[in-house]
N, C-alpha and C positions, 0 to 999 in steps of 0.2 A: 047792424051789430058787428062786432070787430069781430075777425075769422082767427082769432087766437082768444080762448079764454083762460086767466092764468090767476087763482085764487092762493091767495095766502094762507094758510094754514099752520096751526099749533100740534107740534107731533111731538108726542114720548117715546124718544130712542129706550126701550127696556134694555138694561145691562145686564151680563152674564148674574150681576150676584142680582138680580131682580129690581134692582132702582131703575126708577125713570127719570131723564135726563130731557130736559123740555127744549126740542132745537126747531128754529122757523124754517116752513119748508114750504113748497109750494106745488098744485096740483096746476097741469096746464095741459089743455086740449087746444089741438087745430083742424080746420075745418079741412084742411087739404091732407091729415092724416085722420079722418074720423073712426077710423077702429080703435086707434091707441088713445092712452093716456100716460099723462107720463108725472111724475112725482118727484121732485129737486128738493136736493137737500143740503148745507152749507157744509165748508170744510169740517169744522167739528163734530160735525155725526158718521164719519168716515173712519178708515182706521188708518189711509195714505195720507188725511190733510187734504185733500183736493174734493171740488164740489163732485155731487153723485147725482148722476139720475137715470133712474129704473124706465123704462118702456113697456107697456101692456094693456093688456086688454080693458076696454072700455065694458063691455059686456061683465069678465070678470070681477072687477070694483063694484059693480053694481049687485051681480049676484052674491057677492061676497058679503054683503049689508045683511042679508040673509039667512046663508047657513054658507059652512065652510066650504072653500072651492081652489080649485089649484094643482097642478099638477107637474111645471116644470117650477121653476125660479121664483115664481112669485104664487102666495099662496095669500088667501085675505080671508078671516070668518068675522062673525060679530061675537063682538065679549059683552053681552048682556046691551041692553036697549040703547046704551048712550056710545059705547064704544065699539070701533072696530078696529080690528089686530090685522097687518100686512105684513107678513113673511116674504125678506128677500133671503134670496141664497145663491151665494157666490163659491168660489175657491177659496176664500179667504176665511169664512165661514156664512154665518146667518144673523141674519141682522131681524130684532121685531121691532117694529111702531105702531104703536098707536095713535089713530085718528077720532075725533069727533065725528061721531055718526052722522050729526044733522049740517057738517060743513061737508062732508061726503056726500050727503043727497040734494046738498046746495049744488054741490059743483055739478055733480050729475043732472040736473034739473035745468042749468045753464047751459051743459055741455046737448041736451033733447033739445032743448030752445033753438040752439045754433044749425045742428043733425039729427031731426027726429032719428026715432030708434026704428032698423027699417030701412033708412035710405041713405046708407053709406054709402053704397055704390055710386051714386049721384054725386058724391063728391072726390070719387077715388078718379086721380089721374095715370090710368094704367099704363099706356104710351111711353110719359114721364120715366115710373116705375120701374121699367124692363129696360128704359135705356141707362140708367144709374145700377141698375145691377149687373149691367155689359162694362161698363164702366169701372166697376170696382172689380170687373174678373182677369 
């Protein structure tokens, strides 16, 4: 199995006056960051024109499917059985999408297949980690 899983997905950028605006975006996990997930989106669902992508918790997306959860920048609840709502928030302001719930629990289902849920640690390169955070200081 490839140690990058990177699903396409159909997201509804919700507009301030309440429309939704259908832009392709994509959900991509790797095995060599198994905590994160991360979620790209094209230049026109941005408000600079340039492509976007969020970083966050794997755990979160999942609980999110759920009941609402969230506490820094990125917040996710389920909007009734089929959909789920992700809260980004920036400086710039707050952006909401929505996802299809059953390509969420696809991806997630892919992303356990690659790193059961449990044994990140098994994949985290700590060593690595601590030298690229020396690196950026």
């Amino acid at each position: 199995m490839s140690p990058v899983i990177d699903r396409a997905v159909q997201a509804g950028l919700i507009t301030s006056d309440g429309q939704v605006m259908d832009v392709p975006a994509a959900l991509r996990y790797r095995r060599d960051d198994p905590l994160a997930v991360r979620a790209c989106f094209p230049p026109r669902a941005s408000l600079g024109g340039t492509d976007v992508t969020w970083v966050f918790s794997r755990d979160l997306l999942a609980a999110g499917l759920l009941e609402p959860v969230g506490d820094g920048d990125v917040h996710v609840r389920p909007f009734g059985p089929l959909v789920t709502v992700v809260e980004f928030h920036a400086a710039a302001g707050t952006a909401l999408v929505r996802l299809d719930s059953a390509d969420v629990r696809q991806f997630l289902d892919q992303t356990y297949a690659l790193v059961p849920m449990g044994h990140e640690s098994l994949h985290l390169d700590l060593d690595e980690d601590l030298l690229e955070l020396l690196r950026e200081a």
